[in-house]
Each structure stands twice: as C-alpha cells, then as structure tokens.
C-alpha positions in Angstrom: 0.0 0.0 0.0 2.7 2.2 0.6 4.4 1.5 -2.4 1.4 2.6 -4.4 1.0 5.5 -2.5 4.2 6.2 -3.6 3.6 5.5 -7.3 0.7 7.5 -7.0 2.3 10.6 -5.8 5.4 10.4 -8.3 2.4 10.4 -11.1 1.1 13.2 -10.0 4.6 15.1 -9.4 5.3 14.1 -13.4 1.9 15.5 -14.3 2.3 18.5 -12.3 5.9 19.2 -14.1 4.0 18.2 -17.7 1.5 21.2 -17.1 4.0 23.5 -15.6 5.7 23.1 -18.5 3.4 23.3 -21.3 2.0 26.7 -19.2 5.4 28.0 -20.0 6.2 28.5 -23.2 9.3 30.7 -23.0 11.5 28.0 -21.5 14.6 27.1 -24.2 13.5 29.4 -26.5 15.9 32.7 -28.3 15.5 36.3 -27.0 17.4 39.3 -27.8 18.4 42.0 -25.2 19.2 45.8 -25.6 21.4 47.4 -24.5 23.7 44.6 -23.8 24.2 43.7 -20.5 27.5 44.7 -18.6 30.3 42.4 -19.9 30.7 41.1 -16.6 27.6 39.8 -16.4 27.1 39.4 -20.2 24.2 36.6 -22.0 25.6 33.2 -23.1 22.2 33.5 -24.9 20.3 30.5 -22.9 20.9 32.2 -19.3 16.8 33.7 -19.3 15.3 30.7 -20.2 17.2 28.0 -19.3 15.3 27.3 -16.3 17.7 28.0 -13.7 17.2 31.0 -11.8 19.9 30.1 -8.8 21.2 32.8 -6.2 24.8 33.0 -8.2 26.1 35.6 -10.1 26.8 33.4 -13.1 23.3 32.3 -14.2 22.1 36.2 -14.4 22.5 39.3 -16.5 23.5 42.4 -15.3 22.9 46.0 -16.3 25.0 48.9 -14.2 22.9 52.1 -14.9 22.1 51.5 -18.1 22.0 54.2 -20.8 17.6 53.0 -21.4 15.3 51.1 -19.8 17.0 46.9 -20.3 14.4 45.1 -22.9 14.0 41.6 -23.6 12.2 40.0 -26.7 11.3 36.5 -26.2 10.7 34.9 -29.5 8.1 32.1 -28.6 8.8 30.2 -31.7 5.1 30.6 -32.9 1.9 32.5 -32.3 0.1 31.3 -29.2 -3.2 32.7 -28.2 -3.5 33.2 -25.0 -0.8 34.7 -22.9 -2.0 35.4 -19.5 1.8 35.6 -17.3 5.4 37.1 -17.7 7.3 37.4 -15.0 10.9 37.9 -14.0 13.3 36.3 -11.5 15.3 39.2 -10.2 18.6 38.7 -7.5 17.9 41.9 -4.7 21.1 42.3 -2.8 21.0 45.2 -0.8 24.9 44.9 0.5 26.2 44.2 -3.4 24.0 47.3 -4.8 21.3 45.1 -6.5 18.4 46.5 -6.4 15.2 45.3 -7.4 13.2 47.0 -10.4 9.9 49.0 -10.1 8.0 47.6 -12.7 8.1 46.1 -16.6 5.8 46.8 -19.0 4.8 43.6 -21.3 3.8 43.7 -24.7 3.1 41.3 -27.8 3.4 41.1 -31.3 2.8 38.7 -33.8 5.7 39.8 -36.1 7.9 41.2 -34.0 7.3 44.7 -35.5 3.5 46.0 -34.3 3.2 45.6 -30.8 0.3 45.4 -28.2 0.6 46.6 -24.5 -0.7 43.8 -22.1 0.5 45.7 -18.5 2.7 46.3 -16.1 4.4 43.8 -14.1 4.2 45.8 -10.4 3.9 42.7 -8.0 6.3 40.6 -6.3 5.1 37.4 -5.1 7.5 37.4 -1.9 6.2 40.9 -1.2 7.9 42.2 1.1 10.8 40.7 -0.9 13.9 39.7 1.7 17.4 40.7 1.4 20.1 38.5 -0.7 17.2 36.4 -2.4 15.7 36.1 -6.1 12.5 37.5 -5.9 9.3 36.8 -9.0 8.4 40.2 -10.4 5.3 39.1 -12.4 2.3 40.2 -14.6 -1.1 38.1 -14.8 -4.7 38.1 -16.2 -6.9 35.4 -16.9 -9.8 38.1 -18.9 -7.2 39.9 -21.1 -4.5 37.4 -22.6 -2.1 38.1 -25.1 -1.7 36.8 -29.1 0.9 36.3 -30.8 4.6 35.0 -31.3 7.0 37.8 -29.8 6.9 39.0 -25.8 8.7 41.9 -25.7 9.7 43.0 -21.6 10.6 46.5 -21.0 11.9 46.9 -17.2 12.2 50.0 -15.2 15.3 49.7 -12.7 14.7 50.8 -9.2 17.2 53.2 -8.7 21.1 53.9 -9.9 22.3 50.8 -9.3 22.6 47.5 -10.7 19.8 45.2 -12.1 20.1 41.6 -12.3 17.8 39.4 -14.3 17.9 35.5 -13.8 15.4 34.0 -15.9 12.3 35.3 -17.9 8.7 33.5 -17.8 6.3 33.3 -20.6 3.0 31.7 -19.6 0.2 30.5 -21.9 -3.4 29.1 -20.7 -4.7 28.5 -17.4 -2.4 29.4 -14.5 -1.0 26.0 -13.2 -1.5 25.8 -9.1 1.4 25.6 -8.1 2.6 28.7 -10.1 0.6 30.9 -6.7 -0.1 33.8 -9.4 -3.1 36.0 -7.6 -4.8 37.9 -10.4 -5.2 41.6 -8.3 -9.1 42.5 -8.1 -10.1 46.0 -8.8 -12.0 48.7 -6.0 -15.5 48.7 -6.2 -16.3 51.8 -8.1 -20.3 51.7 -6.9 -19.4 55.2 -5.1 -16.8 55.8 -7.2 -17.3 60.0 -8.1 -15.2 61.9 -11.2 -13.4 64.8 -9.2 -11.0 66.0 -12.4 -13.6 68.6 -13.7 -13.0 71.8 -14.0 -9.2 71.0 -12.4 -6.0 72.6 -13.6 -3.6 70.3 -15.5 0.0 70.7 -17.4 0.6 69.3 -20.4 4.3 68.0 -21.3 4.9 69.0 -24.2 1.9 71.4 -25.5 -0.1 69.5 -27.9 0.0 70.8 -31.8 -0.2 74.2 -33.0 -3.2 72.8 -35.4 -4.9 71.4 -32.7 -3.3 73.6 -29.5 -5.3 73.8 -25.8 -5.5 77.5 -26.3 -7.7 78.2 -23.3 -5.9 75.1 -20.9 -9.6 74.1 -20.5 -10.2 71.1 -22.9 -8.8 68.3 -21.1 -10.6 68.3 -17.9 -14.1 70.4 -19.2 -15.8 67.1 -18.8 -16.7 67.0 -22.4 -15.7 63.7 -24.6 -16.9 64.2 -28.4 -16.2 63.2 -31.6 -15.5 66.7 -32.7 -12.3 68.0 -33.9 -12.8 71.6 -31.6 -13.3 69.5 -29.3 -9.7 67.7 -28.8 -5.9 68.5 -28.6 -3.7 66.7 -30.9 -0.1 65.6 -30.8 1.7 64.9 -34.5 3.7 62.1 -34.1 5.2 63.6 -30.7 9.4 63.1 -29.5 8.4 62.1 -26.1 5.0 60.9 -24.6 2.7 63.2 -24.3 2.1 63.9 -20.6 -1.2 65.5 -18.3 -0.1 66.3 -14.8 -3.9 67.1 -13.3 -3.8 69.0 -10.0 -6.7 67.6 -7.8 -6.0 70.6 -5.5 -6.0 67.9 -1.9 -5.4 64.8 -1.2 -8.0 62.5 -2.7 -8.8 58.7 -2.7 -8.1 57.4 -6.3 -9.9 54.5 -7.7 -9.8 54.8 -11.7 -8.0 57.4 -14.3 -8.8 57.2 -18.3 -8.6 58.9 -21.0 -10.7 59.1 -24.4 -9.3 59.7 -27.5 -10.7 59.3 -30.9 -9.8 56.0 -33.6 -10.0 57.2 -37.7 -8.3 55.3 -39.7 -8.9 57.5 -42.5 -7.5 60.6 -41.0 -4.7 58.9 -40.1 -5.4 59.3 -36.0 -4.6 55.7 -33.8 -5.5 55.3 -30.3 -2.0 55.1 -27.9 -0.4 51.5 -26.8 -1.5 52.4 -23.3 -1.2 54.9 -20.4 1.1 55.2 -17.5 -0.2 55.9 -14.3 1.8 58.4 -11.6 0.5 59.8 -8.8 2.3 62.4 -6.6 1.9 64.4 -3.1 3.6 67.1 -4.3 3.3 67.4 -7.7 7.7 66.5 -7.9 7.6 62.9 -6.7 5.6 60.4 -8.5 5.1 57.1 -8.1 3.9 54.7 -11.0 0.8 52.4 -9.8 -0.6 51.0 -13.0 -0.8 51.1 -16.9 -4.4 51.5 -18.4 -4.7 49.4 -21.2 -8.2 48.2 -21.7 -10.3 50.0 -23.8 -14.3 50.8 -23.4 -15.8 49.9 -26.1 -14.3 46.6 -26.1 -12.7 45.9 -28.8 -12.3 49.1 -29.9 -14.2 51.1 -32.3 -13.2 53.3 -35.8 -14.6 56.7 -35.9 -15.1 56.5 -32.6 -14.3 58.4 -29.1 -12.9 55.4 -27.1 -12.0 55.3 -23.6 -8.6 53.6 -22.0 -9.0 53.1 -18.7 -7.3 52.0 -15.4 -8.6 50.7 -12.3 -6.7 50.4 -8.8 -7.0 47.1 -6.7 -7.2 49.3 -3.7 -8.0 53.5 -3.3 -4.8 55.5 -3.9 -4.3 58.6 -1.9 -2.6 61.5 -3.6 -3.5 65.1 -5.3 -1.3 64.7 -8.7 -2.0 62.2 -11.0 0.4 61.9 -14.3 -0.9 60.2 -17.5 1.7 59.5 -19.5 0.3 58.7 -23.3 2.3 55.7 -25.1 1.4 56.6 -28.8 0.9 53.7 -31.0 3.0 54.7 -34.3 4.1 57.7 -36.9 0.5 59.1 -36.4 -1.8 61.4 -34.7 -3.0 61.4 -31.0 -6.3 63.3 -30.4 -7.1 63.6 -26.9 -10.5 64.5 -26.1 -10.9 63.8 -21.9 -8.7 62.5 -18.8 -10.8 62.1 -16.1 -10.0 60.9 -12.6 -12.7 59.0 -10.4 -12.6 58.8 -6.3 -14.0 57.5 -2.9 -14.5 59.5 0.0 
C-alpha cells in the first residue's frame, strides 16, 4: 500500500511538471536584449530561459545604470493565443548594490514589428521581498491574454544601481496551481465619483499648433466628443505626451482614463497604453498602473474610445500623471482625462 502511495504521488509530481511546462512556453526558447548587459555579467544567450534561476552571479544578466530602460524579446517560436503571465526572477542584494526593479511593461506582437501593451508587471510574489534572495516580479490576467509569437519585456530599474535578471517567464493558458499567481481584483467603483472637472492640468509637451489647448480648458471640461474643436492633438510627438492634473488635496483614487478618438482615415490611432503616476507634491511620483483596456471593447473606428485604469485598492494623492504611449508615426487626439474617487 505504501508502495502505491508512492507510485501515485510520483504520477502526480510528473503530471504537475508536464502542465507546468506546457504553461510556460518561454522556456529554451531565443530572446534578444538591448542594450547589452554589462560584460561582466554578459548573456551566453540560454541564461533567461534556461530554467535555472539560482542565487549565483553566473546564471544572471546584469545591467550597471544603463543608458535606457534593459528590454527583452522572447521569441516564442510561434503565435500562441492566449498569454495570460510574464514574469521575471530578479537577484535583490542590498549589500552588493542590487536592487530590485519597479515595474516592466509587457507587450506582444505577432511579427515582431506591431506591438500590443498587455500591463505592467508591479507585483512581487515574496512581497515584502527579503534581502540576498531572487524574488518573481510578475504580470497576470486570466480576462485579457495576449496573441501572438514575440513578448517583448521592458523593465524600469529601481534606482542607480545595478539590475540583475535571472530567468524570464512566458505563460500561456490556465495558471498552473502551483505557479501561486493572484490575479489583483479592482475597488468597487459603486461610489466611485469623477473629481478631475474643471481641475487645472500641465501638459508635457503642448499638444500641436493645429490642434493647441488655447484656453488650458479642454482636457478636464468634462466633455468627450467626436468633434475636432473638441480635442488636442499631438503629431507624431518626441516624447510621450504627458497630463499632470492638480486635484487641489489629497484625494482617494480608484480609476483614471482617458478618451481619444480612432479614424483610420484621418490617419489618427488610439495610444499603446497609459502610465499611471500619482504624486503628493506634484515632484515625486510614483507609477501604480498602466491603463490598457479599452471601453468599447474591442475598440471602435470613428469613434471616441476610452482607455481606462482601475486600482486594486484606493490611492491617496493630489497629482495624477498620464503619461500617453502613442501607437505609431500618427496622430494622438485627446479628447478627456478624467479621474474617479472614494470618499
């Protein structure tokens, strides 16, 4: 009896390894990396998906300060339809000036050229992550999955220092159990209130000269139509367009958007995503999330559409930054940014 019991829990250990590794898909396959890592922690080209994600210098890669934000492009080897994880295994080591990253941003692509924002990777499962340790910096969904062949990882280090990256995760399908991926639930927005009317706002940089926000009054008039007079534009813009909106006190933040409009034949695209800050201060900000679902979903041509973000929990601040990610050489016409809150 024994015996079988044994026999019976080795079967289910080998079925457990079979899902866990049909769920990730990433593991042996080719990925490129800009910029390249620090030669002394340089890529053999196997060391992020390999499957070894030790506590040893020599099975990660290593950027010192790097001149942009360290991407990786995992080449899946074909298009797979459902993407729902990505996550990173990340050394912190406070004593050897490791530190760990604030966030990645995830996106797919299907050719490697046209790529979709999924989200933001913002959560570590060993929250709060100890010292000397590889810690799982992750992104998850089971509603909104990925397509397509090409995972491209953009990280964000956390701080001047040095950021070490041990293995990268692709997941496809159903989350395996013993994966312990929590898919964050959102605030209920039943008392949920917009507060952004009316409030004063900067915009980084001023939108175009044919469609300019003479007045500083468009954004946040509480208006949202498809009518040219009625938005700012930004012509193919050298950095993303930014809205700081002053709140004027402390407020209790549960979802930011934005609507902008989609014509195709006047050459105007809705952005990738939006970035999420908020800020005390108005100096300071902190990233908490990356709006990426659209309302109408999918999104509609000729259309005002809405990209939204909601928080797992109410954020206290007064600023809140929406950084627009523009989606190709076209235009962006912004029409509203609004900011919802609970008292």
């Amino acid at each position: 009896m024994f015996k079988k019991g044994i026999l019976l829990l080795l079967a289910l250990m080998v079925v457990s390894f079979m899902f866990a590794g049909e769920f990730n898909v990433s593991a042996g396959k080719t990925y490129t990396l800009s910029p390249e890592p620090n030669p002394n922690y340089a890529d053999t080209g196997t060391k992020l998906t390999d499957g070894s994600f030790n506590f040893s210098w020599g099975d990660m890669v290593g950027w010192e300060n790097p001149v942009a934000n360290p991407t990786i492009v995992v080449d899946l080897g074909a298009v797979f339809e459902e993407v729902s994880y990505v996550a990173l295994k990340i050394m912190y080591s406070a004593p050897s000036a490791v530190n760990l990253p604030e966030y990645f941003i995830v996106s797919i692509s299907e050719d490697g050229e046209l790529y979709e924002d999924l989200g933001m990777g913002i959560t570590y499962a060993e929250a709060p992550v100890p010292n000397d340790t590889i810690a799982t910096l992750y992104w998850a969904s089971d509603e909104f999955v990925g397509y397509g062949r090409y995972v491209k990882i953009e990280v964000v280090p956390g701080g001047e220092a040095w950021t070490m990256v041990a293995e990268v995760i692709v997941g496809d399908g159903a989350f395996p159990e013993e994966l312990g991926a929590v898919v964050g639930g959102t605030v209920d927005l039943t008392e949920a209130a917009t507060v952004s009317v009316g409030k004063p706002y900067m915009l980084i940089p001023l939108s175009s000269d044919a469609y300019a926000d003479t007045d500083s009054i468009e954004v946040t008039d509480g208006f949202a139509r498809y009518s040219w007079a009625d938005m700012i534009g930004f012509d193919n813009p050298a950095i993303n367009p930014t809205i700081i909106i002053d709140l004027l006190e402390p407020t209790s933040i549960v979802r930011v958007s934005s609507h902008f409009m989609r014509s195709f034949a006047s050459a105007v695209n809705l952005p990738n995503s939006l970035l999420i800050g908020v800020s005390d201060d108005g100096m300071e900000f902190r990233t908490v999330g990356l709006a990426t679902i659209t309302n109408p979903y999918p999104a509609q041509n000729e259309f005002i559409n809405e990209i939204y973000w909601v928080a797992g929990e109410p954020v206290v601040a007064r600023y809140v930054k929406i950084e627009i990610r523009p989606r190709g050489n076209a235009w962006t016409m912004l029409a509203e940014a609004t900011v919802w809150a609970v008292k």
